[in-house]
C-alpha positions in Angstrom: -29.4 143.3 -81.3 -28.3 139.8 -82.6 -28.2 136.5 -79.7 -24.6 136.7 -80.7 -24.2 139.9 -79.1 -26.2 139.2 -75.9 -25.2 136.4 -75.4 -22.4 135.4 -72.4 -20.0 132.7 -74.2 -18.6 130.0 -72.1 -15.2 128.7 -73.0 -14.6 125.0 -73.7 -12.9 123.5 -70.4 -11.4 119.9 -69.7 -13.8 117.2 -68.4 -12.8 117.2 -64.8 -13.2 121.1 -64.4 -16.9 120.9 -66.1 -18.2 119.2 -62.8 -17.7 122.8 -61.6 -19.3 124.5 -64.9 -22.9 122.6 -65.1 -22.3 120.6 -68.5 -24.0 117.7 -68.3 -20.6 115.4 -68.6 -19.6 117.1 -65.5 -22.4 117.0 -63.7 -22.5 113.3 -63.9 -18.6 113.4 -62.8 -19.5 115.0 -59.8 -22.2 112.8 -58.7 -19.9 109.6 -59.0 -17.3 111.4 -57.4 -20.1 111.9 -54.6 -21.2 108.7 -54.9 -17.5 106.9 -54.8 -16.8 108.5 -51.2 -20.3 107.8 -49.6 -20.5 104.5 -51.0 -16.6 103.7 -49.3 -17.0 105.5 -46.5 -20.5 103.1 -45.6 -18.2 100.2 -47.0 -15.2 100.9 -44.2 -18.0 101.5 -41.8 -18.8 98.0 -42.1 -15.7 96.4 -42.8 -13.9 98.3 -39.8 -16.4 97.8 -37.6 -16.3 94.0 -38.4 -12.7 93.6 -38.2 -12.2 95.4 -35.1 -14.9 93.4 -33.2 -13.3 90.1 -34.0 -9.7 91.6 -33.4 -10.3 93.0 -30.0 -13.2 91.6 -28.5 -13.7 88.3 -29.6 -9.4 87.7 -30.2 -9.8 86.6 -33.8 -6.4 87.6 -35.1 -6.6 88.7 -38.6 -5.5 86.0 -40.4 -8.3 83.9 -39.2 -10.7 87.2 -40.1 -13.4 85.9 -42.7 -12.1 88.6 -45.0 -13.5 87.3 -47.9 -17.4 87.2 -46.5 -17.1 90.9 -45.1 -15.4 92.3 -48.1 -18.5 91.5 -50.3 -20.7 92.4 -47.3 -18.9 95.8 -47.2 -18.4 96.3 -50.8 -22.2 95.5 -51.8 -23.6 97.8 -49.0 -21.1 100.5 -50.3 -22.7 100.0 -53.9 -26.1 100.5 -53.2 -25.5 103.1 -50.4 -23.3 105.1 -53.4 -26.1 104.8 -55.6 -28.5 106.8 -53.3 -25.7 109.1 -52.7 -26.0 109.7 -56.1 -29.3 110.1 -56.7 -29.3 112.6 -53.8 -26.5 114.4 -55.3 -28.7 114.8 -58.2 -31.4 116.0 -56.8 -29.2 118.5 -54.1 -27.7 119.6 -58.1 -31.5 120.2 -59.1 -32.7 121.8 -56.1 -29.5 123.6 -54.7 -29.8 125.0 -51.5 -32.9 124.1 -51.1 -32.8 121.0 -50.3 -34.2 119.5 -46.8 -31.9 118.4 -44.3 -29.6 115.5 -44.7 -30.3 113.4 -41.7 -33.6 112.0 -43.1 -32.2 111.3 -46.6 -29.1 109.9 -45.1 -30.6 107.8 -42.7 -32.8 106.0 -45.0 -30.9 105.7 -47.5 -28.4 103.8 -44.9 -30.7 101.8 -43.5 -32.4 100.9 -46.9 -28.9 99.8 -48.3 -28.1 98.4 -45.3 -31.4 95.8 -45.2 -31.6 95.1 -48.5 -27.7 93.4 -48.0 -28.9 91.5 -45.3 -31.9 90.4 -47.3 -29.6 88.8 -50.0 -27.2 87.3 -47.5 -30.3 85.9 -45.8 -31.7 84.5 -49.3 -28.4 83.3 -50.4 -27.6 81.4 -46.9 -24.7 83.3 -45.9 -26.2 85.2 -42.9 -24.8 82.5 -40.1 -21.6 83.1 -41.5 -21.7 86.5 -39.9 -21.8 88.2 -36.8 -25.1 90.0 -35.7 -23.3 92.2 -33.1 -20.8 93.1 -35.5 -22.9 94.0 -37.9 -25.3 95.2 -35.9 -22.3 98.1 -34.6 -21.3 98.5 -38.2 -25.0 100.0 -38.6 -25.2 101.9 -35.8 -21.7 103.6 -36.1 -22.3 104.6 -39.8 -25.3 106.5 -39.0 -23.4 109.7 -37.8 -20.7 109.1 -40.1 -22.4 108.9 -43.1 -24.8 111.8 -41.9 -21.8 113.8 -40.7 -20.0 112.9 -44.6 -23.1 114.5 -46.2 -23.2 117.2 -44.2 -19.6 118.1 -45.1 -20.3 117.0 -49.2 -22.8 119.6 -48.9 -21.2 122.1 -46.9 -18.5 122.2 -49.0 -20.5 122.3 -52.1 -22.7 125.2 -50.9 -19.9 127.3 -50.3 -18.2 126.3 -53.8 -22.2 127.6 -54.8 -21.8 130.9 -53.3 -17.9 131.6 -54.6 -19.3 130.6 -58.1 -17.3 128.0 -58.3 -19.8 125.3 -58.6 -22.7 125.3 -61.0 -24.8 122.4 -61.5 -27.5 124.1 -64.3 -27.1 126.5 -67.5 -30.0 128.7 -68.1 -30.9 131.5 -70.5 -32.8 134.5 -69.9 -35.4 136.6 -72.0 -37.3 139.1 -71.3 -38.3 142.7 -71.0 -34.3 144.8 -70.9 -35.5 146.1 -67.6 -37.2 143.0 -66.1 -34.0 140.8 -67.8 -31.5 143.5 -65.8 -33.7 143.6 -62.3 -33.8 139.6 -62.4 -30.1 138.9 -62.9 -28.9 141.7 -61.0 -31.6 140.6 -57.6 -31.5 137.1 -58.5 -27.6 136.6 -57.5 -28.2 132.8 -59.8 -24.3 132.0 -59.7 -24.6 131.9 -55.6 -26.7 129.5 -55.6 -25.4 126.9 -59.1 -26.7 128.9 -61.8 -24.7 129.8 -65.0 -26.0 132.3 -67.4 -25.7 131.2 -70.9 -27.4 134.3 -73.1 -29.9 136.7 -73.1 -32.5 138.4 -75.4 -34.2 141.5 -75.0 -37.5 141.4 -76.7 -37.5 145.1 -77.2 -35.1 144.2 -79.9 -37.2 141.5 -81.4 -40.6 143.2 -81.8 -42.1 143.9 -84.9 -44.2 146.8 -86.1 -47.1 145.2 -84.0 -45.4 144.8 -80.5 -45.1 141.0 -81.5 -41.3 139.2 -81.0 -40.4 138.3 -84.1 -39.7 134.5 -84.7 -36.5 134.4 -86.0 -34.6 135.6 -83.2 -36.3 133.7 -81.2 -35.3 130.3 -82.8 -31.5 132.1 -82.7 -31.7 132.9 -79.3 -33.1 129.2 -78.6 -30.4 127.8 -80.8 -27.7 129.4 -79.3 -28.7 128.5 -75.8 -29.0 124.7 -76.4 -25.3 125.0 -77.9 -24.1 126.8 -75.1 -25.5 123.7 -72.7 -28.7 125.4 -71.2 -31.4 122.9 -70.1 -33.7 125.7 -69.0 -35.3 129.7 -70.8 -36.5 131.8 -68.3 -39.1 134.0 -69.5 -39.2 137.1 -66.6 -42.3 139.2 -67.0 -44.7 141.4 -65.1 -47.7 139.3 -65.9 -48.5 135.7 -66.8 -50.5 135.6 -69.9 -50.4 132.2 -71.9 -52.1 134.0 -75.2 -49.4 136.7 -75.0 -46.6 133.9 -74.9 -47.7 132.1 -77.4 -44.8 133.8 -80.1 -42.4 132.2 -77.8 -43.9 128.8 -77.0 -44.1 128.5 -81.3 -40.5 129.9 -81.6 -39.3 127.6 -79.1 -40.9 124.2 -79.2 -39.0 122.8 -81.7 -36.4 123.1 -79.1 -35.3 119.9 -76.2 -35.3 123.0 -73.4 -37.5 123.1 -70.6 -39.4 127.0 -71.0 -40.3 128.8 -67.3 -42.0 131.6 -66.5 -40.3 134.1 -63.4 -42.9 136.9 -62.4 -41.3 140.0 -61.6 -43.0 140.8 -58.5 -40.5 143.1 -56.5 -43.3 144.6 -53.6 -45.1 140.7 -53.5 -42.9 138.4 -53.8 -44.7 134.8 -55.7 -43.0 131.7 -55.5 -44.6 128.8 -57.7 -44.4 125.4 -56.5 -46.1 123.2 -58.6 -48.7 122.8 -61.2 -52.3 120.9 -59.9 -54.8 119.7 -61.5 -58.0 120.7 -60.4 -61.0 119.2 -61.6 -60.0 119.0 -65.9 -58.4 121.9 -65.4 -54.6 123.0 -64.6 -53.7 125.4 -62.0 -50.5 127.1 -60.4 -50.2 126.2 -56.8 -48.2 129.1 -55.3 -48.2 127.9 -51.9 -49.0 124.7 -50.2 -49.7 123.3 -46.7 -46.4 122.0 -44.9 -47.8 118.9 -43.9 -49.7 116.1 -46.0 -52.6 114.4 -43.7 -50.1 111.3 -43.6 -47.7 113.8 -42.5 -50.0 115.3 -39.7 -50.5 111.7 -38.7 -47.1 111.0 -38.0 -46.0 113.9 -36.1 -49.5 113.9 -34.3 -48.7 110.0 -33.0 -45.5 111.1 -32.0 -46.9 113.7 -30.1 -49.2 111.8 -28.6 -47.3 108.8 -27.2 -43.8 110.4 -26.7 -46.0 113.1 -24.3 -47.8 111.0 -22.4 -44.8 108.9 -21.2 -43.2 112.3 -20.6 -45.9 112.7 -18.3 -46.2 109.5 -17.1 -42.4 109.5 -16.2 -41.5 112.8 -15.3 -45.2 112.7 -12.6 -42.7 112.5 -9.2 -39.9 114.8 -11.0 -42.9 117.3 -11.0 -43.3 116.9 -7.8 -40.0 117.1 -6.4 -39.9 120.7 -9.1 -42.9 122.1 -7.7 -42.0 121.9 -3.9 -38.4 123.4 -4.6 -40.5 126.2 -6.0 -43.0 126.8 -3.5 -40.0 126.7 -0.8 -38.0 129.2 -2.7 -40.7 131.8 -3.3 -44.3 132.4 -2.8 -46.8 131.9 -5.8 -48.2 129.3 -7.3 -45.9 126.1 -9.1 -47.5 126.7 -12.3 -48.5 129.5 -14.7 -50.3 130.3 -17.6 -50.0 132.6 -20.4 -51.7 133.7 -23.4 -50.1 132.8 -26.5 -50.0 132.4 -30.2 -50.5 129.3 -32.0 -51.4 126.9 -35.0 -53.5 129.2 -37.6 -52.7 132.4 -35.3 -55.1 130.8 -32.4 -54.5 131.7 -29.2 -54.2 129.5 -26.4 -52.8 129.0 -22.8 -49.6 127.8 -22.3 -48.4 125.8 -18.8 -45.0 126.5 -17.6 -43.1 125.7 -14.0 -43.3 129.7 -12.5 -39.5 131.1 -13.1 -40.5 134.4 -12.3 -41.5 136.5 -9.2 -44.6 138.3 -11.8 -47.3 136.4 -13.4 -48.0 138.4 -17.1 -50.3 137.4 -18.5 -48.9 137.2 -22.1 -51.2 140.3 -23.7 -48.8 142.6 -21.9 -45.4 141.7 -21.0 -42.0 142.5 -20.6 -39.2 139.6 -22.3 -36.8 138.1 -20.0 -33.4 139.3 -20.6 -30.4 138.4 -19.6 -29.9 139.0 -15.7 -33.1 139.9 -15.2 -34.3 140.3 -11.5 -37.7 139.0 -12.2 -36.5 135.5 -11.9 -36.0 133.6 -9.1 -33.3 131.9 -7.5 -34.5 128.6 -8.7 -35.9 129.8 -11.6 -32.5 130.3 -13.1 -31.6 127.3 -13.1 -35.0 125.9 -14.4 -35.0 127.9 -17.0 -31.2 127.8 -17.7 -31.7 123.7 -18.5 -35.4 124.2 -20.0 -36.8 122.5 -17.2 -39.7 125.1 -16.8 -40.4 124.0 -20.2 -41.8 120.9 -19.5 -45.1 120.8 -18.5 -46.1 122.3 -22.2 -46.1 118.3 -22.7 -49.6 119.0 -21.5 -50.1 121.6 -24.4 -48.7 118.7 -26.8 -51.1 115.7 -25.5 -54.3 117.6 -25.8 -53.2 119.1 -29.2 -52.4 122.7 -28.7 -49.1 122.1 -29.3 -46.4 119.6 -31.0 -43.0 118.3 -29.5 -41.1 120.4 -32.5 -42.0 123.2 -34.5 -42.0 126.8 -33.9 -41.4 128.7 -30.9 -45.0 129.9 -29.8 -44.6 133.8 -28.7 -46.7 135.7 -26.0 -49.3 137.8 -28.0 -47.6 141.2 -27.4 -44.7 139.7 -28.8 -46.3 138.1 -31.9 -48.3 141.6 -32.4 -45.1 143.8 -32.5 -42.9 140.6 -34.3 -45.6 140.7 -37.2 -45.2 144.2 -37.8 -41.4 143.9 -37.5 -41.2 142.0 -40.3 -43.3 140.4 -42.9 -42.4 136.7 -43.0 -42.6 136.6 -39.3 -46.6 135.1 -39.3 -45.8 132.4 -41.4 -44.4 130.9 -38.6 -48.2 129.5 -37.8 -49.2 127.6 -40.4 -47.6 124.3 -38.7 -48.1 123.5 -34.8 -46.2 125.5 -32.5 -43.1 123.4 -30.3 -41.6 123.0 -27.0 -38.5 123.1 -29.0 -37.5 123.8 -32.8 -35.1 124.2 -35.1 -33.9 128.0 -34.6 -33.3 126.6 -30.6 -31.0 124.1 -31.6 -29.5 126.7 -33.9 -29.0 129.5 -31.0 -31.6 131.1 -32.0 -33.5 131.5 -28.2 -34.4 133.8 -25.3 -34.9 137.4 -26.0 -35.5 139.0 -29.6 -34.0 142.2 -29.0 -32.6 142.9 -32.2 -33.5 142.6 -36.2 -30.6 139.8 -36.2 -32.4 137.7 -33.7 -35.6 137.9 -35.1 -35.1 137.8 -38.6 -32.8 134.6 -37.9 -35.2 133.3 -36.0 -37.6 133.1 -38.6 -35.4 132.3 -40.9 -35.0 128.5 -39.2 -38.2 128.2 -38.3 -39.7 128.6 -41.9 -36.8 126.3 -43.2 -38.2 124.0 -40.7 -41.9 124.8 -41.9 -40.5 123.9 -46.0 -38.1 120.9 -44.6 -40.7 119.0 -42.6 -40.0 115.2 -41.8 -40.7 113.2 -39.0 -36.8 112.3 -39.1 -36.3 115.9 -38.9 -38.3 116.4 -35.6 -36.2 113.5 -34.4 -32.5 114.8 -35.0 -34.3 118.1 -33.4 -35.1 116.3 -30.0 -31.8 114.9 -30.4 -30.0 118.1 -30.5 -32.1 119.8 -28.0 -31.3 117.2 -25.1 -27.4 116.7 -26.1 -26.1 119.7 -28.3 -25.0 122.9 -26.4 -25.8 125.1 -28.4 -29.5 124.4 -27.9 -28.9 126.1 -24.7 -26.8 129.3 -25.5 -28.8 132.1 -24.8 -31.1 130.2 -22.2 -31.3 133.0 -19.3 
């Protein structure tokens, strides 16, 4: 069977619709279009802000408004900020859904465009000319603006993703018939930006020794890089570099970049990068979340923001753990087995909610309206205040300000054998609070739903790791409502 024939033709569509159809014309459309509403948006931030400081607070009226110094202010803050919207565009375009969270990218990029502005102003003498509290306001304001923009960019571009409207990368497939049909069919690529260009079945290309035969190859390959693909997928049951090596020679002459996907449906592989160890070069398939810089980080910001939690909240401990010994007998605080970093167990402290005192090897979850919990206890546990005195777990190291929900053992034994992912959970620090919590994902895991969606956010957590990250989390968890839902 010819290329001709297995291939999927795309027909030839005006520039503005290619943004949606991954040519590479389009693709740079829609980053500039990306880029043009970020960059304006930061640019009215500034200029708004500005203007409406004068105008209502000092009583400039607007024809004595220093238009002209603001305008450039604006309009070179909305440059620069529009060309890291753009670059982030491209790499949201490269990386799909995959992609961390926005705040940190956002942020930075803000604050970098932001800087370097005031830099040049400063350098060029011009900085006296404008207000610090204005701008200063301008700054601040933009942050959820901008992060709250990107979040919507992306929103809406995810769901153009999963309609198939939007694709941002051309690919072509070859492989095995069965392994080609498994991979497209499982694969769902136009949900997530891909467009299929053409396929080629190597059963049809072997020759009388079980070798593909070179000069469908090269068709194949030729046809692909007219119909726009930047990538060939190989998908096979084994990686064997001698056993590719009719397609790397058929191929080469080619400007396409040549992958390999394992077909791997009871062990799932996913490849991240290529290492170098020692002379030699190695497939990583998995890495550690955190670099040591990384562990650094969070680990100072464990370290100082718990112990002035302690240090502050001392008498609101106190006044916490006489309410509780005058509403019920037993001791203020309790420990339980649970857990942790590396699947280590260890004992967690919590303010006692609860008439019993399980130990955490064999327990029974709180649900909601549960007569185990005390008068108080409701409402200690309703606001997460029983929560606090893990910021002992976090100073000593046992445990980190975000991350994971750590589980009682009986729970983490039966949520393991539940389902698969579940244990992959440990490989960062368990958290007094995390990312499925300020989702809705807390309390009780009752059902498949819960626990699959709670894992779920926690390993996009795990992959998505920055200390901005952990910051917007803490964020959400003392302000957002929804960090609460469920809280019983």
């Amino acid at each position: 069977m010819s290329t001709t024939q297995n291939s999927k033709r795309i027909e030839h569509r005006p520039f503005i619709e290619a943004a949606l159809h991954g040519t590479n014309a389009g693709r740079l459309l829609y980053c500039s279009i990306v880029s043009l509403i970020e960059g304006s948006t930061s640019a009215i931030c500034v200029i708004s802000t500005a203007f409406l400081y004068h105008y209502i607070i000092l009583d400039v009226q607007p024809a004595s408004f220093s238009w002209s110094t603001y305008l450039v202010f604006a309009a070179t803050v909305g440059i620069i900020y529009g060309g890291f919207a753009a670059a982030a565009c491209s790499r949201f375009l490269d990386f799909g859904q995959q992609t961390g969270a926005t705040l940190p990218s956002s942020l930075v990029s803000w604050t970098g465009a932001f800087a370097t502005v005031l830099f040049l102003t400063f350098l060029g003498g011009y900085i006296g000319d404008l207000s610090r509290v204005s701008l200063t306001s301008g700054y601040l304001i933009g942050i959820p603006v901008l992060i709250g923009m990107r979040n919507l960019i992306r929103s809406v571009s995810t769901s153009r993703m999963r309609s198939g409207e939007l694709t941002f990368q051309r690919v072509a497939v070859v492989g095995r018939r069965i392994d080609v049909v498994g991979f497209l069919l499982n694969g769902h690529l136009s949900h997530y930006g891909y467009r299929l260009t053409n396929v080629l079945y190597l059963d049809d290309t072997l020759d009388g020794h079980g070798i593909p035969r070179e000069e469908p190859l090269a068709d194949f390959a030729a046809d692909a890089m007219r119909l726009g693909a930047s990538y060939v997928i190989f998908v096979g049951d084994n990686f064997s570099v001698s056993g590719m090596q009719p397609l790397f020679a058929a191929l080469r002459r080619f400007a396409l970049n040549f992958a390999y996907a394992p077909v791997t449906p009871q062990t799932p592989l996913n490849f991240v990068d290529v290492v170098a160890i020692g002379p030699n070069n190695a497939l990583r398939f998995m890495r550690k979340p955190l670099s040591d810089a990384g562990v650094f980080a969070k680990r100072t910001m464990d370290l100082v923001l718990s112990g002035l939690g302690l240090l502050v909240l001392a008498p609101f401990f106190l006044i916490i753990a006489a309410i509780i010994r005058l509403d019920s007998d037993g001791p203020v605080f309790y420990r339980q087995a649970r857990r942790g970093f590396n699947g280590d167990i260890f004992m967690i402290w919590k303010f006692r909610t609860m008439s019993v005192m399980e130990s955490g090897w064999d327990i029974r979850q709180a649900t909601r309206g549960d007569a185990r919990v005390t008068r108080v206890g409701r409402y200690l546990r309703a606001f997460s205040i029983d929560e606090l005195p893990q910021l002992f777990n976090v100073f000593v190291g046992e445990m980190s300000l975000v991350g994971p929900r750590p589980h009682a053992v009986s729970h983490d034994n039966e949520l393991s054998s539940r389902l698969a992912t579940y244990a992959h959970r440990q490989r960062i620090k368990p958290g007094i609070t995390g990312w499925a919590q300020v989702n809705g994902f807390r309390g009780e895991t009752s059902t498949q739903e819960m626990i699959e969606g709670r894992t779920a956010h926690d390993l996009y957590y795990i992959d998505n790791w920055s200390l901005f990250l952990d910051v917007w989390i803490v964020i959400l968890t003392i302000f957002s409502p929804t960090a609460r839902r469920n809280a019983h």
